[in-house]
N, C-alpha and C positions, 0 to 999 in steps of 0.2 A: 201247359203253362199254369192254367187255374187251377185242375180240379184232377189230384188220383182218382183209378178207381174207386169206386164205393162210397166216395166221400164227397161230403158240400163246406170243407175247409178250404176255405183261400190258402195257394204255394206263395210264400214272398218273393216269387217272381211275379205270380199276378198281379199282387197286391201293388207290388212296381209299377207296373200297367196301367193299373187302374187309377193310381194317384196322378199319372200322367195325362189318362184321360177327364179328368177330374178336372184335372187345371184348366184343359183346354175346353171343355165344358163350359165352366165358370167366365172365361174371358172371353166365349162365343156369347154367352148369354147377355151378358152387357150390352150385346147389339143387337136383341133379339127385342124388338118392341112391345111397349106393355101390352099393348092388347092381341098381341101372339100370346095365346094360355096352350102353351108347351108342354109334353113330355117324353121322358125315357123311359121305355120301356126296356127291362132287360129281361132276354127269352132262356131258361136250361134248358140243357141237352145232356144228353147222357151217351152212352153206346148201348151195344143189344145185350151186352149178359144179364139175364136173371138178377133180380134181386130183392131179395125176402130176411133184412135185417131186424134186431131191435131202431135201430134208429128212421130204417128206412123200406116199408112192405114193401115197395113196385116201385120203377125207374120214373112213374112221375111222380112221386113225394120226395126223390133224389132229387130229380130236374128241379121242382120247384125250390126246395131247402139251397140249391145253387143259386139260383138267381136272386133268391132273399138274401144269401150270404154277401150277394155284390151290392145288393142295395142299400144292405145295412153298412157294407163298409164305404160305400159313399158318400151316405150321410155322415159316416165320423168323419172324412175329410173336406166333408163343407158342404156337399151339397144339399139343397132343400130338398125333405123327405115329400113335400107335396108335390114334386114333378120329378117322381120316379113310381115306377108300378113294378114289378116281377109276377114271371109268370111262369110254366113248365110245359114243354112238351115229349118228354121223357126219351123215349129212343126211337118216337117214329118220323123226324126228321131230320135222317142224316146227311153228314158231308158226305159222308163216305162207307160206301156199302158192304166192303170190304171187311176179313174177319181177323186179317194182322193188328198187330199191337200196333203198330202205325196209325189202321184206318182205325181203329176201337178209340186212339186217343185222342185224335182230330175228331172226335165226335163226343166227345167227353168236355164240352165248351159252353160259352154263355156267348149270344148276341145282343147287341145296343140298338133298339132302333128310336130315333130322334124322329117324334109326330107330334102333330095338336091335338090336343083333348077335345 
């Protein structure tokens, strides 16, 4: 839904998503008390093929270029950049072990995880 191969471009189906989660982010925070100093972290993932582009040497400067891409389009839709972090861990934590286009694409994903700083 996020991410072709090879690429850290948001699909406008993600992007759907994400404005969703955005929302629900923002009206959970409201009740997230001030002195809870919150964030999100959001983690790339990639699948296992090789990759040695101009934009992108190895699947963790893919992984990571994906999870800045969520983060930045976050922030355009409201969220505060100071309780968001991204990070990459390229293709060695997958869902799915598998070497079908199925399992390569379920592991071509970004996680959210909500913790305190």
């Amino acid at each position: 839904v996020l991410f072709p191969s090879a690429s850290a471009e948001l699909q406008e189906g993600g992007k759907q998503e994400l404005v969703k989660i955005a929302d629900t982010l923002k009206e959970m925070s409201r009740s997230i008390p001030k002195e809870v100093n919150w964030i999100l972290t959001v983690v790339g993932h990639t699948d296992k093929r090789p990759i040695n582009t101009a934009a992108f040497r190895s699947n963790w400067e893919l992984s990571t270029a994906r999870a800045l891409s969520v983060v930045k389009f976050l922030v355009e839709v409201g969220i505060q950049p100071e309780r968001l972090a991204a990070t990459g861990y390229g293709e060695y934590q997958p869902i799915d072990p598998g070497l079908s286009e199925e399992a390569l694409a379920k592991n071509r994903r970004i996680e959210l995880k909500f913790n305190q700083k």
